[in-house]
C-alpha positions as CSV (number, residue, x, y, z in Angstrom):
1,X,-21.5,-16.4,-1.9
2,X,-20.6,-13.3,-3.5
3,X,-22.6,-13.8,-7.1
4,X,-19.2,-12.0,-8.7
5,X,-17.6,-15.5,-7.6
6,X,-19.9,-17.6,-9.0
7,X,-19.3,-16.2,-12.4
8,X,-15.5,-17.2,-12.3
9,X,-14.3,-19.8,-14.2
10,X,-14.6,-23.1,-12.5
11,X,-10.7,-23.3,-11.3
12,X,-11.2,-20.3,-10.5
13,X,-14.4,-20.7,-8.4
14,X,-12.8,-24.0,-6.6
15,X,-9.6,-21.9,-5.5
16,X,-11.8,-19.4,-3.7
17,X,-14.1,-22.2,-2.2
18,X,-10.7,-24.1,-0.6
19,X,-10.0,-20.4,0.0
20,X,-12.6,-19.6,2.1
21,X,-13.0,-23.1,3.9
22,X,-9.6,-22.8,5.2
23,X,-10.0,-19.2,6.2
24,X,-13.4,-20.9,8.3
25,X,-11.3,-23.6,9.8
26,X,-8.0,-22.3,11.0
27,X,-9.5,-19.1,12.0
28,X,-7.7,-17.3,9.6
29,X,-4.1,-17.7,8.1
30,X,-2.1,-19.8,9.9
31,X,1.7,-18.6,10.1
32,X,3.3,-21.9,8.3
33,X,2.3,-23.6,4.8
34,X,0.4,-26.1,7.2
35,X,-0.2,-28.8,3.7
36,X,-0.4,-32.1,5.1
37,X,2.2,-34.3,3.6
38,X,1.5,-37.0,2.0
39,X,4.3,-39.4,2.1
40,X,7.6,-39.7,3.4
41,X,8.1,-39.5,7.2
42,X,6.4,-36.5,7.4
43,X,2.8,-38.6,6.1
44,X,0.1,-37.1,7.7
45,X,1.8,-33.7,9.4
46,X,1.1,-30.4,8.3
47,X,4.2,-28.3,6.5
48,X,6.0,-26.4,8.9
49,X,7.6,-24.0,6.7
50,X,6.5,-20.6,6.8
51,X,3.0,-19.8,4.8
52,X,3.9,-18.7,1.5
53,X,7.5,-19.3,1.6
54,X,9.7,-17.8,-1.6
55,X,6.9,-17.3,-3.1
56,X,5.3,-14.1,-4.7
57,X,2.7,-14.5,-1.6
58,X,4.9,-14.9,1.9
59,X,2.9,-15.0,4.5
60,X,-0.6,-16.7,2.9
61,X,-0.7,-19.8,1.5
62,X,1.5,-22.8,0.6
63,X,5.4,-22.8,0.2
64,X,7.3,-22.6,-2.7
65,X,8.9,-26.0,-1.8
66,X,7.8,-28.9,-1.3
67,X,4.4,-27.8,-1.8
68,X,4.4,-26.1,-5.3
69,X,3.6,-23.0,-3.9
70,X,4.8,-20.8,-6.8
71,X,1.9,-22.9,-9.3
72,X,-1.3,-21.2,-10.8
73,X,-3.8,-23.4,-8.2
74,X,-1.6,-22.3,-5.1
75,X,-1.5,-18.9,-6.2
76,X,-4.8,-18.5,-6.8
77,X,-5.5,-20.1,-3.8
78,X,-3.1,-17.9,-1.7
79,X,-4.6,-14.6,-3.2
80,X,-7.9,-15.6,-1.9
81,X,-6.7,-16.0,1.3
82,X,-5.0,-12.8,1.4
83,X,-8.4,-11.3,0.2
84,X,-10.3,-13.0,3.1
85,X,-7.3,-10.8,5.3
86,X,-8.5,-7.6,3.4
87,X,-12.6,-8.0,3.8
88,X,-12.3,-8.7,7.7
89,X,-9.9,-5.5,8.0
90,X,-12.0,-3.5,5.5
91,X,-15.5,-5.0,6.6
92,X,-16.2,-5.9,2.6
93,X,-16.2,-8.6,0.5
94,X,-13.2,-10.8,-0.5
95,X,-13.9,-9.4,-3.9
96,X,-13.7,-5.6,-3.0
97,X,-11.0,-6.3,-1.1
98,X,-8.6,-7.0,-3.3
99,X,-9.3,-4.2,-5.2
100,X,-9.9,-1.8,-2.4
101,X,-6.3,-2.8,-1.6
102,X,-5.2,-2.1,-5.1
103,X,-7.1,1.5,-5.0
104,X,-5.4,2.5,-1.6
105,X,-1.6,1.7,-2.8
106,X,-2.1,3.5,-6.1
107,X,-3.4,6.0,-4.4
108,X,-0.6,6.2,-2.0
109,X,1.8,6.0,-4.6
110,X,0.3,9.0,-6.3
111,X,0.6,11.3,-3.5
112,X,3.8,9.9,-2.5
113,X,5.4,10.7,-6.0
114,X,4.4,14.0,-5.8
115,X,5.4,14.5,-2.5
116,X,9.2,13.7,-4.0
117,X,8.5,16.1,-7.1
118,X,8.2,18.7,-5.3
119,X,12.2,18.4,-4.4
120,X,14.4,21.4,-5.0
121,X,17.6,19.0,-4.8
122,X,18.7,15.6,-5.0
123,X,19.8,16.2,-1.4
124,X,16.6,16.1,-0.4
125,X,15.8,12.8,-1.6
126,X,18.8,11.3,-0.3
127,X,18.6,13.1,3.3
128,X,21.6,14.3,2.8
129,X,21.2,17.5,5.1
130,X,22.3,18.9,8.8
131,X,20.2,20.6,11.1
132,X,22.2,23.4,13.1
133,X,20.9,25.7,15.6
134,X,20.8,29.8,14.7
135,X,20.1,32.4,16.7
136,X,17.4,35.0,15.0
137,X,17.4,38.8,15.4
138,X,15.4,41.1,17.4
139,X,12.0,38.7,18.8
140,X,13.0,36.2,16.3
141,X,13.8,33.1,18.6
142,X,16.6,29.9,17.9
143,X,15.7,28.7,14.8
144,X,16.9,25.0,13.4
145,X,18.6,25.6,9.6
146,X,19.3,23.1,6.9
147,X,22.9,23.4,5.9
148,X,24.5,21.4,2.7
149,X,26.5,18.9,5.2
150,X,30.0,19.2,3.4
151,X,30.0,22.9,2.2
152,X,27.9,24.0,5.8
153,X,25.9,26.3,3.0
154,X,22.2,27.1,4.2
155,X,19.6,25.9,2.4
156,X,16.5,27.4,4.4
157,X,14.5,27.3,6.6
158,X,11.1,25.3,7.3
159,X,8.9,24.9,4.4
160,X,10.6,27.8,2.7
161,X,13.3,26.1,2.1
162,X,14.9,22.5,1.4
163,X,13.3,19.3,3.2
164,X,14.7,16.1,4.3
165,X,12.2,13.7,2.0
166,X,14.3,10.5,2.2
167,X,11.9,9.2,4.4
168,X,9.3,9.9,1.2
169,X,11.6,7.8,-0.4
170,X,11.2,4.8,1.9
171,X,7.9,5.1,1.5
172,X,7.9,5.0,-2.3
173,X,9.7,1.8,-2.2
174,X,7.2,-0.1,0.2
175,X,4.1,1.0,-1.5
176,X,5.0,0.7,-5.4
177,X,6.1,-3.2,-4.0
178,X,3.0,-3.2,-2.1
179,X,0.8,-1.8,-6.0
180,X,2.7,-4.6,-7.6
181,X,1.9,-7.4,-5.3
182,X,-1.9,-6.5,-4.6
183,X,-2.4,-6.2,-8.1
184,X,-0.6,-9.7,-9.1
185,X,-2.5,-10.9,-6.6
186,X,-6.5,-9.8,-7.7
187,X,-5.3,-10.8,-11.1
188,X,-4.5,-14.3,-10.1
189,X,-8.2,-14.5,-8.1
190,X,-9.4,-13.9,-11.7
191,X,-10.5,-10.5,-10.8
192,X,-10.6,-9.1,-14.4
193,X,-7.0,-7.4,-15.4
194,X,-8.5,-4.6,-17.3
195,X,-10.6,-4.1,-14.5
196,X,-8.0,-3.7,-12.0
197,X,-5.8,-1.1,-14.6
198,X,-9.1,0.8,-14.7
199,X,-9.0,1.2,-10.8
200,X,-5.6,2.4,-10.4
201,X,-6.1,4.6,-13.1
202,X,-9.1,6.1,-12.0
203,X,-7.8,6.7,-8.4
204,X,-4.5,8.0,-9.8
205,X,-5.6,10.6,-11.8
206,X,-7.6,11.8,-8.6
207,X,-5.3,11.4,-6.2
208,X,-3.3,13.6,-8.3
209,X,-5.8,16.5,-9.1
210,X,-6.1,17.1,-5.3
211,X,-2.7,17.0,-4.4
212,X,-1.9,19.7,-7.0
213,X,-5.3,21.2,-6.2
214,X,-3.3,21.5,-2.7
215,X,0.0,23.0,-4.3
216,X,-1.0,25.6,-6.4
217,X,-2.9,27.2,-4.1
218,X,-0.2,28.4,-1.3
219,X,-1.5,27.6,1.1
220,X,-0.1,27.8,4.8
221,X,0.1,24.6,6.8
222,X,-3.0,25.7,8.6
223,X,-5.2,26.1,5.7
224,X,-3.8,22.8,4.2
225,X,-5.1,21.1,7.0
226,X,-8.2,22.2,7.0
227,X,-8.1,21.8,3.4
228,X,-7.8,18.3,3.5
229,X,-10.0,17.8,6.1
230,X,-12.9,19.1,4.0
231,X,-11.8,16.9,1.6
232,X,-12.1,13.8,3.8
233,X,-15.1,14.3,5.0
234,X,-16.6,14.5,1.8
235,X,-14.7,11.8,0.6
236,X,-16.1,9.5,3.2
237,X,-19.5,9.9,2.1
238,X,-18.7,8.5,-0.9
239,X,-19.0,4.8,-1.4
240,X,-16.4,2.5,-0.5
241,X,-14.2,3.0,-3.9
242,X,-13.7,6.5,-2.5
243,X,-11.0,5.1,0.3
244,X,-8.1,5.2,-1.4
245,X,-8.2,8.8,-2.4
246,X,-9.2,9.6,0.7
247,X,-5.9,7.8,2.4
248,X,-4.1,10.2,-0.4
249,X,-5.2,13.6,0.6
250,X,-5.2,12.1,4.7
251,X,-2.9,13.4,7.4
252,X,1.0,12.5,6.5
253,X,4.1,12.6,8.7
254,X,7.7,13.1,8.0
């Protein structure tokens, strides 16, 4: 056992232990509550509701009724499991990841945010653009123009010019929830709060140095690619707390 674990409080400690004999057992996270009940008709049958159900952890653990599933032991509990999900995806310990989680949604978050600064209208953000096919002079070929969709006014074209960065904002949405969530979760596994702060921090103000790195230089889309693939290769022989600023400087559609 990871000796981080044997440190933790003894509730604490117990959570993880049910934690990781139930990961053992089922195979993994089974998709209802599965808590045998213990009286009533039901005596003897597992839960059938789904794992985590209205509670702060759908999809791991037990439900939020009958089964309590919204108390301190089967949160802790639940947050465990979900860290047993992030080591076998991120070959690591349940420890690191939970915060490797945490590191790779802050850092998402950072590059998504500026992503969205870099609007020139709140058009942008709300997608509230046309695309309409133009004609160019001389060799200049059928270009595709942004036009304000009530006014028909052109806004520019490519990268010049406005963006349609509502899917951006999508994106922010899912990944602040997804910041919010990881982190409640490593905070009830007992993985140290300030510790945790510290990581998001850290990875932040990164994240955010090499995207701006990125932006004031001018660069064209070929040299920005190249750019960050520099940067990911040197990222990756880094150790592991390196992975979430390399997911912030990695390839990005829109």
């Amino acid at each position: 056992m990871d000796g981080r674990i044997q440190a933790l409080p003894g509730h604490l400690r117990r959570a993880y232990e049910r934690a990781e004999t139930a990961w053992r057992e089922r195979g993994g996270q089974p998709p209802t509550c599965g808590v045998v009940w213990k009286t009533g008709r039901l005596r003897g049958s597992p839960c059938p509701n789904p794992a985590g159900d209205r509670t702060e952890h759908p999809g791991y653990g037990a439900c939020k009724w009958p089964h309590r599933g919204d108390a301190l032991r089967q949160r802790t509990e639940a947050a465990w499991l979900m860290a047993h999900r992030f080591a076998q995806e991120l070959n690591c310990t349940p420890w690191e990841g939970l915060l490797r989680a945490v590191r790779i949604a802050a850092g998402k978050v950072s590059y998504i945010q500026w992503v969205l600064a870099q609007a020139l209208d709140d058009r942008e953000l709300e997608g509230r653009l046309e695309r309409r096919d133009v004609v160019g002079e001389g060799d200049v070929g059928p270009a595709r123009l942004l036009v304000d969709p009530d006014t028909g006014e052109p806004l520019g074209v490519g990268h010049g010019g406005f963006r349609d960065r509502s899917w951006w904002v999508l994106k922010e949405e899912l990944w602040v929830t997804n910041l919010a969530r990881f982190s409640k979760m490593a905070i009830d596994a007992g993985v140290a709060e300030a510790l945790v702060k510290l990581q998001q921090d850290e990875v932040a103000a990164i994240a955010q140095v090499l995207t701006r790195t990125l932006g004031e230089l001018g660069l064209d889309e070929t040299q920005t690619a190249r750019a960050r693939g520099i940067m990911r290769r040197e990222l990756l022989a880094l150790e592991s707390s390196g992975q979430a600023v390399i997911e912030g400087v990695g390839e990005w559609r829109e």
